[in-house]
Structures are given as structure tokens and as C-alpha cells.
N, C-alpha and C positions, 0 to 999 in steps of 0.2 A: 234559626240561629243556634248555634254551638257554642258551650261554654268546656271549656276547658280547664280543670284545676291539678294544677301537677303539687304535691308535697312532697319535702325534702327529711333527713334527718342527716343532721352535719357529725363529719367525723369528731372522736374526739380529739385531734389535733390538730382541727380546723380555725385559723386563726380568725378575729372577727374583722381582723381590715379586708382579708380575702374576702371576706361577706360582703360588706359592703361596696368596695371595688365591683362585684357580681351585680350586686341591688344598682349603682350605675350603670353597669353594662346593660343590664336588662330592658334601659330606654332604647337601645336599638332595635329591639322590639319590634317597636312603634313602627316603624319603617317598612318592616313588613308587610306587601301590598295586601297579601288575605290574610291581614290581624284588625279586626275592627277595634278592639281593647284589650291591654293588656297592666295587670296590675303584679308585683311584685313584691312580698310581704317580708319584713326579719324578724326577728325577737318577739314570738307570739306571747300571749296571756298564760301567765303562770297556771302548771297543768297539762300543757302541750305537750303532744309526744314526738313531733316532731317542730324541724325549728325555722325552716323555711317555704314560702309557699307562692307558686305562679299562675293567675287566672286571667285567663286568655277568652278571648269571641270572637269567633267566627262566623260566617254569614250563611255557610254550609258546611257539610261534613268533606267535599273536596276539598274546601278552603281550611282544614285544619289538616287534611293529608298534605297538600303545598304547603303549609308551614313548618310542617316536621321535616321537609325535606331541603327549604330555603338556608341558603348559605348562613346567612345571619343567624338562624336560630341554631345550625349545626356549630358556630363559631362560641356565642354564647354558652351551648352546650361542654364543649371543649375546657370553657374556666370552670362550669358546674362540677363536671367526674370527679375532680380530685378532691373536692370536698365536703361529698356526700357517700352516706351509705348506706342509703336505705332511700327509693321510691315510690310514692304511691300514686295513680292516677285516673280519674275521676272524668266523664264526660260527659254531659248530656244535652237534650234541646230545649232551649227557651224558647 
């Protein structure tokens, strides 16, 4: 299995309904046939460098290449861009 962690760092004239509008969307997700789990985090513990954070499983390393390509997660994507600026991301096998 494949975990997947993507971190975000929000503009600063990121509004926080946009965030959370995103943290709903991100249940479509789920829907996603090669996403075994998927968790979406906001408002981390004081000291964080960045403010938002997505962790995804997968069952293979194909099955997170199909994901990054799956309409759903490009649409998802789409409300992400404009209110982030800065990415970081993290993969590896469980």
C-alpha cells in the first residue's frame, strides 16, 4: 500500500470559507475507485508551517498514478490552485 501526503501553505488572502467549502469537497475523494482512504486536515496545531494537509492510500503505486489523473481529483484540484502557495509532497509504502 501507498500513503500519500500532500501539504499545502494557504495564500495570504485566502479566505477560510474557501477552506472549508475545499475540506467538503474533498469527500468526493472517496469516490475515487483507487483511493482506499482519504483524510483531509485545516487549522493545524500551533507552530505549523504550513495550513492545510491531504492523506490518501492507495493499494499500489499504479493506483496513485490513476488517481492523480482521475477527473474528480483534477476537479478538486481546480478549487485547490488558487488558494495555495506553496506545496509539499510525501509518499511512501505501508
Amino acid at each position: 500500500m501507498i500513503r500519500h501526503i500532500v501539504i499545502w501553505k494557504l495564500k495570504e488572502e485566502a479566505k477560510m470559507e474557501d477552506v472549508l467549502k475545499l475540506k467538503e469537497l474533498s469527500n468526493t475523494l472517496k469516490d475515487i475507485k483507487s483511493v482506499v482512504d482519504v483524510e483531509f486536515l485545516v487549522n493545524p496545531s500551533k507552530g505549523s508551517t504550513h495550513q492545510m494537509c491531504l492523506i490518501s492510500v492507495h493499494n499500489t503505486i499504479e493506483d496513485l498514478e490513476a488517481y492523480a489523473v482521475d477527473p474528480v481529483h483534477v476537479e478538486f484540484g481546480s478549487h485547490l490552485k488558487p488558494l495555495v502557495c506553496e506545496r509539499v509532497c510525501y509518499n511512501y509504502e505501508i
